[in-house]
Structures are given as C-alpha cells and as structure tokens.
C-alpha positions in Angstrom: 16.6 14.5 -27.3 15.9 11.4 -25.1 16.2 13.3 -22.1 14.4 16.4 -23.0 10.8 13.8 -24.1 11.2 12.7 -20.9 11.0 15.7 -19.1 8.1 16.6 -21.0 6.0 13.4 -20.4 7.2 13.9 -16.5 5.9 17.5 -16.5 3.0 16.5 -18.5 1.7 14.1 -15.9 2.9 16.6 -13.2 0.2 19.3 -15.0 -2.9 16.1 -15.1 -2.2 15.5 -11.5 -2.7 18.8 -10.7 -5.4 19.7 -13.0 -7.1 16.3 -11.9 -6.6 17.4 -8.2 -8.0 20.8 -9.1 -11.0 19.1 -9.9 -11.6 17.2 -7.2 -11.1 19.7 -4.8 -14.0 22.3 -7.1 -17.7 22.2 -6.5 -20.0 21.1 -8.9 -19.5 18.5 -11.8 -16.7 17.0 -12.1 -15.2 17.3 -15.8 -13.1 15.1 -18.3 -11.9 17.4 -21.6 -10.2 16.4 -24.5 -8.9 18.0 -27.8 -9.5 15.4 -30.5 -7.9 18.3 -33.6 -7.9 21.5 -34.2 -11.7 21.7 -34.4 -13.0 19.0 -32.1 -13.4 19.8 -28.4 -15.2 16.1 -26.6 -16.0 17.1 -22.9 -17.2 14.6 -20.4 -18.9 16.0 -17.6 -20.5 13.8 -15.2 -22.6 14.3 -11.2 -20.5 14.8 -8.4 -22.6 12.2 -6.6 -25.0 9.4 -6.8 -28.6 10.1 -5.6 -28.8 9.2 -2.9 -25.4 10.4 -2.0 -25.8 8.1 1.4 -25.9 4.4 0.2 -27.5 1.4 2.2 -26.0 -2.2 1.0 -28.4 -3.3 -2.1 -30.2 0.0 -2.6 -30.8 1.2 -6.3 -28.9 5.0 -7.1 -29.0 7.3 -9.8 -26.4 9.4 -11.9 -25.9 11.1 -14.8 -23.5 12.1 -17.3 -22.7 14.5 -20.5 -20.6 14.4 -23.6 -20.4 17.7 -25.6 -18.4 18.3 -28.7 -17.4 21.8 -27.7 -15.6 22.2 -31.0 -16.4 23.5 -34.4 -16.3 20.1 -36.7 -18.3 17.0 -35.8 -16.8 13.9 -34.2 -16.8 10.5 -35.1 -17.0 7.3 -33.1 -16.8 9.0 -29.8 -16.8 6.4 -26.8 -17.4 6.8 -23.9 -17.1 4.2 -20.7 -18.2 4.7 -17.4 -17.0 1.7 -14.7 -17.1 2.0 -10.9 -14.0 1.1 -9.2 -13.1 -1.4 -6.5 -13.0 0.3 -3.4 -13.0 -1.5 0.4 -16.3 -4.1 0.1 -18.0 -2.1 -2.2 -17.7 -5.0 -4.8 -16.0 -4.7 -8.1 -18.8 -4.0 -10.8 -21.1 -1.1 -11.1 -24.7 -3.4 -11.2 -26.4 -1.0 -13.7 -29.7 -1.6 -13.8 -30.5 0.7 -16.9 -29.1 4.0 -18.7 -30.9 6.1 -20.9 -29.6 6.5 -24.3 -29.6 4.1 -26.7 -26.2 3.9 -28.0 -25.1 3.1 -24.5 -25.5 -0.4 -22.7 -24.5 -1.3 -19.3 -24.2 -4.6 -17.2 -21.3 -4.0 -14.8 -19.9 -0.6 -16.4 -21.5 1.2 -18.5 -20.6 1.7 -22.6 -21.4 4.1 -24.9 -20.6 4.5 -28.9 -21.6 7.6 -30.5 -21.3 7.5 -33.8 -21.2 11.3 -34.8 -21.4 14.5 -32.4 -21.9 17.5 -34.1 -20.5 20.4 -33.1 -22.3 22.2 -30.0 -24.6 18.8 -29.5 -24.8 17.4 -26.0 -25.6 13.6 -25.1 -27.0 13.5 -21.5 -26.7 9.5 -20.1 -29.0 8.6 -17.1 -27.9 5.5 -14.7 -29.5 3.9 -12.7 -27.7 1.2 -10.5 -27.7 -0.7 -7.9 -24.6 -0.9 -5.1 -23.2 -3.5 -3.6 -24.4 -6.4 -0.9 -21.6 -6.0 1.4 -20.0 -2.8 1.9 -19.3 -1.4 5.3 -20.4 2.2 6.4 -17.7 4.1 5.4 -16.4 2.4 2.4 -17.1 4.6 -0.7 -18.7 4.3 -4.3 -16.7 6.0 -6.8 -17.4 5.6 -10.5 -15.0 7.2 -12.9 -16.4 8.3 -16.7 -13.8 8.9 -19.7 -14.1 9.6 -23.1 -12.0 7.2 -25.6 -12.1 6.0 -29.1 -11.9 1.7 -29.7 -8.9 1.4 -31.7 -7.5 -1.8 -33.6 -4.6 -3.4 -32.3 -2.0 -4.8 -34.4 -3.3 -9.0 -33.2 -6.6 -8.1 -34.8 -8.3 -6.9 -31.1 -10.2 -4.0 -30.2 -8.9 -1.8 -27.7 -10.1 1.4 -25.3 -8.4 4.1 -26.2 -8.7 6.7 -23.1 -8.4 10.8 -24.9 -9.2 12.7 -22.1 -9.7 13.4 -18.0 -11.9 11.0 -16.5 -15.0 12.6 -14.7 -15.9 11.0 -11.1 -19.3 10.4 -9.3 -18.9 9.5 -6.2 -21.2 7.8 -2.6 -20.6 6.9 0.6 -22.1 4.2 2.3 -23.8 4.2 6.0 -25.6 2.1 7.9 -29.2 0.6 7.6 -31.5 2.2 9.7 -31.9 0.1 12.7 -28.8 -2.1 12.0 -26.6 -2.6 15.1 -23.0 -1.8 14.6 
C-alpha cells in the first residue's frame, strides 16, 4: 500500500511538472486552476508580463491578475497571494506601490482574501509596482500568483495553504538609456 501512494504522489508531481512546463512554454496568460469540490472550480490567471516588459532599475510597472470560480457553487474564503521571487539582484520583495481591489493589500507581495466568489464571478487585481535599485541587465522579474485558503495550525498560527498552479508574470531588465556598461 505504502509503495503504491508513493508512486502516485511521484507520478502526480511528474503530471504538475509537465502541466506547469506546458504553460510556460504557451502564449498568452499564464494560468493557476484548482478544484476546491465537486462544484467549485477557483482559476487564477495572471499577465504574462509586467508593462513595461523591459525594466530600468527603480522604474514603476504594472500587472494584473484574475480569480474566477468556474464552478457551480460559491466559494468561501478564497486567498489569493501574489509575491515576486528572488532572482539574480533583482531584490527580494515585490515594492507594490498599489493594487486595485479592496480585499487585497500589498507592501512587498501582494494579499488578497475574498470572502465569497459566486459561481461564474471574476475578480480582476491591478498592480502597480516598483522594481528593484540594483538589478543588472539581464537578471529577470518574475512574480508568481496562487490561489490558497489560510488554514489554522494545530500551535494556534495561521498558515497559507497553496490549492492550485501558481500563475507567473514575468520582466526582464536592461540597461538605462545612456548608462555605460
């Protein structure tokens, strides 16, 4: 029995890494989906990159991201985080400047608590950050979105629990005009 759950779980993660890689090869949005039940379908879709898409150290960028409930019943306490990760000199927090909806708040990631999606409704989260000081040209911005419910812990915390595929936004940063290399 042992043997046969661990198979599973290995060809489980073996079937995300290729859906995952699926995704990031595809055009488009990149998507995070999730079953919560029977009759709950959560789908995080998010850009596939920051405007601009070309970064200077400093400058301000945009993005945006989506949470559906594709599914037939509404959902409850739907969360949904969106953090940038550390990548080269591109620093390790995202610098959000503002988002959009107001069951989100942001300082360096973004968080988002939707107390009840009903089924078909959309939430559409706008960004706006502001990248790093001291990247070098060439070193990339990725940001990665997932939906997740907070869940109580059995010391009396509060943790993240991650449901589904993350969704990523991604930039690259480049030079400033006139810099010398």
């Amino acid at each position: 029995m042992r043997r046969w759950f661990l198979v599973m779980a290995t060809t489980a993660a073996t079937v995300a890494v290729v859906v995952a890689a699926v995704a990031w090869l595809g055009g488009g949005a990149r998507t995070g989906r999730v079953r919560i039940d029977g009759d709950a379908d959560v789908r995080v879709t998010a850009d596939r990159t920051v405007t601009p898409a070309a970064l200077t150290p400093g400058q301000v960028f945009h993005y945006r991201f989506t949470v559906t409930n594709g599914g037939r019943s509404p959902v409850r306490q739907v969360a949904v985080r969106s953090e940038k990760a550390a990548t080269g000199r591109s620093g390790a927090g995202l610098a959000v400047r503002s988002v959009s909806d107001p069951a989100c708040a942001g300082r360096d990631r973004v968080d988002c608590l939707f107390p009840r999606l009903e089924p078909g409704e959309t939430r559409t989260v706008r960004v706006e950050g502001r990248s790093a000081a001291a990247p070098r040209p060439g070193d990339r911005l990725v940001i990665h979105t997932f939906p997740g419910f907070l869940a109580p812990t059995a010391d009396g915390e509060v943790a993240y629990e991650v449901i589904g595929e993350e969704a990523v936004t991604t930039g690259v940063f480049v030079a400033r005009p006139g810099a010398s290399r």
